[in-house]
C-alpha positions in Angstrom: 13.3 8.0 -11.3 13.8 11.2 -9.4 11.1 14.0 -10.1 13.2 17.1 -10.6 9.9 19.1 -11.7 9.1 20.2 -8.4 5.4 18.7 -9.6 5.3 16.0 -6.9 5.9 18.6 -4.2 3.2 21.0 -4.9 1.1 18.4 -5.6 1.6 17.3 -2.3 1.4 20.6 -0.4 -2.1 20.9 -2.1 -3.3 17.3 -0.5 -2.3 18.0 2.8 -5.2 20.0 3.3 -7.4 17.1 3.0 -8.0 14.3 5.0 -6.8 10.8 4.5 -10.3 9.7 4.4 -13.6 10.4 2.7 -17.1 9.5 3.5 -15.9 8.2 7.2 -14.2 4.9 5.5 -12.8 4.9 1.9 -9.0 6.2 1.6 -7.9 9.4 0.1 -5.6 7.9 -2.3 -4.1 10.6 -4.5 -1.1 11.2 -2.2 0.1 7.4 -3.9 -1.2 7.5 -7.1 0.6 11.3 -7.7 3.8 9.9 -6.4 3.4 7.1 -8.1 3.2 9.2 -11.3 5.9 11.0 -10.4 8.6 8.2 -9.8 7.3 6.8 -13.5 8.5 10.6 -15.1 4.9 11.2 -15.4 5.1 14.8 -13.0 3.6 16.6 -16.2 0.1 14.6 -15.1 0.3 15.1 -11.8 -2.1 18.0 -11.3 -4.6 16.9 -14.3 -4.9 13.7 -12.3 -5.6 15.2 -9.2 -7.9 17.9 -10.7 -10.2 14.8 -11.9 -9.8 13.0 -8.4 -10.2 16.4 -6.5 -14.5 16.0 -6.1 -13.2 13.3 -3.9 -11.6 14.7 -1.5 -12.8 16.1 2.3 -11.5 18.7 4.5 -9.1 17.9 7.3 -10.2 16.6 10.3 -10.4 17.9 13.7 -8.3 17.5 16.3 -9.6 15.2 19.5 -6.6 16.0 22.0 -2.6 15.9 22.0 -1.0 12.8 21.3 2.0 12.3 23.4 4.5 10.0 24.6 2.4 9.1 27.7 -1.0 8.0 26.1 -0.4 7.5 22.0 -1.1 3.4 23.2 -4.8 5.2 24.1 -5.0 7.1 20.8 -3.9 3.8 19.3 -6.8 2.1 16.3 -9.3 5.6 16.8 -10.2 6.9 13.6 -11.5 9.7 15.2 -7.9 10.6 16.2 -6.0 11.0 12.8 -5.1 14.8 12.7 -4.0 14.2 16.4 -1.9 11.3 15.3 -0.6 13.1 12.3 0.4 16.6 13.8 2.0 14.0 16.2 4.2 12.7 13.7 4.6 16.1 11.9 6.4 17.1 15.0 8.4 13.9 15.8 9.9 14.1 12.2 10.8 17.9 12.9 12.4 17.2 16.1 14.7 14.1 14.6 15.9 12.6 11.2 13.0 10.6 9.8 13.9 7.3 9.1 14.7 7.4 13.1 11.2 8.3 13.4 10.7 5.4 11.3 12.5 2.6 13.0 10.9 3.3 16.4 7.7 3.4 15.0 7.5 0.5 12.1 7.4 -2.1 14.8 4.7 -0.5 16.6 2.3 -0.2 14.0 3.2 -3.3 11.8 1.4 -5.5 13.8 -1.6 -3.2 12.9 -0.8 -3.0 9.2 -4.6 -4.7 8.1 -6.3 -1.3 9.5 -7.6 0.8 6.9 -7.8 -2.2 4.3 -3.8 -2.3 4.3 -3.8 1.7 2.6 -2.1 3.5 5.6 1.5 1.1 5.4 0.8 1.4 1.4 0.8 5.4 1.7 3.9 5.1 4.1 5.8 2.7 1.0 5.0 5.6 -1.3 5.9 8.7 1.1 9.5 6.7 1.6 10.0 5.8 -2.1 9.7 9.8 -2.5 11.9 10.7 0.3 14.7 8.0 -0.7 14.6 9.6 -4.0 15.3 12.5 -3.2 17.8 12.3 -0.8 20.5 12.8 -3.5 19.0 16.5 -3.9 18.0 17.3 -0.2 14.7 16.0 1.2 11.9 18.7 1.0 9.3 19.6 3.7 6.3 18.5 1.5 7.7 14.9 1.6 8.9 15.0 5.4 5.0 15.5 5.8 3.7 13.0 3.3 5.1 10.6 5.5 3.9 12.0 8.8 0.2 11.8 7.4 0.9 8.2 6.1 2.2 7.0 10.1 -0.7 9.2 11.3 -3.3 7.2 9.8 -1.8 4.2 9.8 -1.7 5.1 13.8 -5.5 5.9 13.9 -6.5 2.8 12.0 -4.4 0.8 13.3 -6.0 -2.6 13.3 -4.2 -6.0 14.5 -4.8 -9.3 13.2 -4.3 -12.4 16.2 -5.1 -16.0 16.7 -4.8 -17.3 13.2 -4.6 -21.3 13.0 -1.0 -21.9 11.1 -2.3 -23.8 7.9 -0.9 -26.7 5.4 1.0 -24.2 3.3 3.8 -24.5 0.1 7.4 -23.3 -0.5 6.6 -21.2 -2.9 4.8 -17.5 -2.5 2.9 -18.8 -6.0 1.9 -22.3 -4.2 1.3 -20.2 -0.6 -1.0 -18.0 -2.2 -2.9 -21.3 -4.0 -2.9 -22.8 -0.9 -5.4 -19.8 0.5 -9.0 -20.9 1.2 -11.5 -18.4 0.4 -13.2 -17.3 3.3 -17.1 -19.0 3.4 -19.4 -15.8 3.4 -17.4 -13.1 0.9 -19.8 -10.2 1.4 -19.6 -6.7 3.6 -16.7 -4.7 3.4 -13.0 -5.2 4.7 -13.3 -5.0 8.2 -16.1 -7.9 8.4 -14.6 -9.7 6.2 -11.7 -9.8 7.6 -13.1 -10.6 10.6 -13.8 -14.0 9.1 -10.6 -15.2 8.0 -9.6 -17.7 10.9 -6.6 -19.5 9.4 -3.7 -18.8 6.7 -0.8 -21.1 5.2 2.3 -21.2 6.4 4.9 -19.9 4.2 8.2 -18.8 4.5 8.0 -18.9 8.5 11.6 -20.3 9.1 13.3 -17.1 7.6 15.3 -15.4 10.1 18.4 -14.0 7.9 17.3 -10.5 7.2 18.3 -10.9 3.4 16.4 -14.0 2.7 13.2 -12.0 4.5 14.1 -9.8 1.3 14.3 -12.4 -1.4 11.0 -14.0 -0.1 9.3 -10.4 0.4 10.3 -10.1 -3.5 9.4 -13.2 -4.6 5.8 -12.9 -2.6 5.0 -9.5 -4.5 5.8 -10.6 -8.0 3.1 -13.8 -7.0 0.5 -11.6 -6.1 1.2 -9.4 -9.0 1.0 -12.4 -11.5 -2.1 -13.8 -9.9 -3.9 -10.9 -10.4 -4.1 -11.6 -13.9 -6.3 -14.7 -13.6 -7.9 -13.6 -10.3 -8.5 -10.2 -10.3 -12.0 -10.6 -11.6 -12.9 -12.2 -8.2 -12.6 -8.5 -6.8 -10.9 -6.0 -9.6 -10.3 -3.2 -6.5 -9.7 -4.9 -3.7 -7.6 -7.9 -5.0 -4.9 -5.1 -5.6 -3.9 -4.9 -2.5 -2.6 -8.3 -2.3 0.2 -7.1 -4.2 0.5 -3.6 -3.2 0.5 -4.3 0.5 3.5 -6.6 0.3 5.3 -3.8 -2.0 5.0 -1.3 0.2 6.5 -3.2 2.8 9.4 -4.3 0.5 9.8 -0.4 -1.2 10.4 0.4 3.1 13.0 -2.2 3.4 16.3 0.1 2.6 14.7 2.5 5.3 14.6 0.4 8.0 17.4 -1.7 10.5 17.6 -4.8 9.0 16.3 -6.3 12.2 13.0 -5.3 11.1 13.0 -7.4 7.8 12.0 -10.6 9.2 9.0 -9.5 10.8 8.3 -7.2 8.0 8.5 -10.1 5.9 5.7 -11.9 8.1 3.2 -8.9 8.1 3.3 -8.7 4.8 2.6 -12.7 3.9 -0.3 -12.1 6.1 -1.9 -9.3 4.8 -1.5 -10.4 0.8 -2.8 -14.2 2.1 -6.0 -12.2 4.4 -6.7 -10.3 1.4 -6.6 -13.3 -1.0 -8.8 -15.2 1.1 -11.2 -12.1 1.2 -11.9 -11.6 -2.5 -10.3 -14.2 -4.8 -12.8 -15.8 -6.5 -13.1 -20.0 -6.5 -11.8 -20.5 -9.7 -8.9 -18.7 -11.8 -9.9 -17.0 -15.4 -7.3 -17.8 -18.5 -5.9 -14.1 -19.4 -3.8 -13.2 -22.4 -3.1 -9.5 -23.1 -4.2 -7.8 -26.2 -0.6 -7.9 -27.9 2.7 -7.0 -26.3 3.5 -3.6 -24.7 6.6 -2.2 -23.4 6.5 -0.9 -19.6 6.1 2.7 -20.9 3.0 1.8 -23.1 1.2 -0.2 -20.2 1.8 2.7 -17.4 0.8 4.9 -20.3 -2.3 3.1 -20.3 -2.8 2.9 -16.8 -2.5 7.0 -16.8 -5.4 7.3 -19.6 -7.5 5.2 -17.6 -6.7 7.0 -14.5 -8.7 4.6 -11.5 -6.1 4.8 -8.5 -5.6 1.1 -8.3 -4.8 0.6 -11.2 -2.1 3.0 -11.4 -0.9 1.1 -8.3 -0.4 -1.6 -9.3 0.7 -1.1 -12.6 3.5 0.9 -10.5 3.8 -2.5 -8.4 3.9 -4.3 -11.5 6.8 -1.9 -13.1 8.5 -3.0 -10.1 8.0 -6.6 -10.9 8.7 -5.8 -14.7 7.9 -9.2 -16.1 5.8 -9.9 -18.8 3.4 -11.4 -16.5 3.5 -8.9 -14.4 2.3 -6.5 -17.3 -0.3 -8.7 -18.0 -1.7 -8.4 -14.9 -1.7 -4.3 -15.0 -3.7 -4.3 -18.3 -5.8 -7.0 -16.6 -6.8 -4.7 -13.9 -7.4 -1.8 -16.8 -9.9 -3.9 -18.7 -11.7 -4.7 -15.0 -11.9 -1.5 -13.6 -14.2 1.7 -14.0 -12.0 4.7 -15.5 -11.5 7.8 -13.3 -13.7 10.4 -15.2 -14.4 14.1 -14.9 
């Protein structure tokens, strides 16, 4: 759905004067979570969602020094870089149309997607979501630089993932996903945790057609949605991301030479399997939602409740748009703390 309000514009314009970080290590996330509301007709909540998330936010960061095409590979992973690496962008997607911008860049920082537990390539899936939607009605500035600060910090946290042992995996994304070990110490944040996971399943590694890289890249995110609903008690925040990772990858898709779908497809596997071996707990939970809802009603209750991830991934799972699916967005609304003045 295309927001003809104007809301999602000015909404951006006012986040752009923040950073894409707070507190040195947890994401701004209100650029995704007011474009989210937007592409679900909910502009009219825009700015009284952001005016309860707005304590959270910091100033913009200072810029370090020029990022150019003779050392970005130096700027490349330093946190400490991000307005560099996002005026950087800002003026590559001035100087050309953006998804060119985009298809020289996607390849050089997929390989980096697990930075910034996996929110950078999410904030990119969001900023092109907006920008394909409105292409019909001309793309506006405030989106243009949505998804300059989305490759920015995905370029200053960019993080690689390498010498993970190929494990016994499964056909399906479902089995794949079952097949995951949890990791032996689950405590610390992302980054160490991460640090631990030394082997994933194998799944879908043979695809090389760009369409079936699409099929599989759907079928992995409707997976991770669904499991949510019996394992998102093993971490209610973090487990989100197995699904929302994936989706943002798939939502870039249309934006991108098909070329780039088969390795898309294989970033994205990894970072929903790292994450599910991170945080799922060792034993599912049965889950049956309190009585049936409609799509509207369940994104209507992830708006009341307001946390960002769980307006995420009730968007993921509107995507999704089974009743499982929508079982695992009110899942994540009984889990999770409400956003609160």
């Amino acid at each position: 759905m295309t927001d003809t309000t104007g809301m999602l514009d000015e909404a951006l314009q006012r986040l752009h004067g923040s950073g894409p970080e707070r507190l040195g290590r947890l994401t701004n996330h209100a650029p995704m979570a007011v474009e989210a509301l937007a592409a679900h007709g909910r502009a009219g909540s825009v700015h009284r969602w952001l005016d309860l998330y707005a304590p959270r936010l910091e100033e913009f960061p200072p810029e370090v020094e020029t990022v150019t095409a003779a050392n970005w590979r130096c700027a490349l992973g330093d946190p400490r870089r991000a307005a560099d690496w996002i005026d950087h962008f800002g003026r590559e997607i001035a100087d050309r149309p953006w998804r060119e911008v985009l298809a020289v860049w996607w390849p050089r920082l997929l390989p980096g997607l697990y930075g910034g537990s996996t929110h950078p390539v999410i904030r990119v899936g969001h900023a092109v979501r907006g920008l394909l939607a409105g292409e019909a009605g001309g793309v506006t500035g405030p989106r243009l630089a949505e998804l300059a600060h989305g490759l920015g910090y995905w370029a200053a946290r960019f993080h690689p993932v390498d010498g993970l042992a190929p494990l016994p995996g499964a056909d399906s994304a479902a089995a794949a996903l079952d097949a995951v070990a949890p990791i032996a110490a689950r405590d610390g944040g992302f980054p160490a945790r991460l640090g631990r996971v030394t082997g994933l399943p194998v799944w879908a590694a043979a695809t090389t057609d760009p369409d079936e890289a699409h099929r599989r890249l759907t079928e992995l995110v409707r997976a991770a949605t669904h499991r949510y609903a019996t394992h998102g008690h093993g971490e209610a925040t973090m487990l989100v991301h197995a699904a929302t990772a994936p989706n943002a990858v798939l939502r870039t898709l249309p934006a991108l030479p098909r070329v780039l779908w088969v390795p898309s497809l294989r970033a994205a596997w990894t970072a929903s399997a790292a994450v599910t071996a991170m945080y799922a707990p060792d034993t599912p939970a049965a889950y049956s939602p309190p009585g049936t809802c409609t799509p509207e009603e369940v994104f209507e209750r992830a708006v009341a409740h307001g946390d960002e991830h769980v307006i995420k991934l009730t968007d993921t799972a509107l995507d999704v748009g089974d009743a499982q699916a929508l079982a695992a967005a009110l899942r994540s609304v009984e889990l999770s703390e409400p956003l609160v003045a």
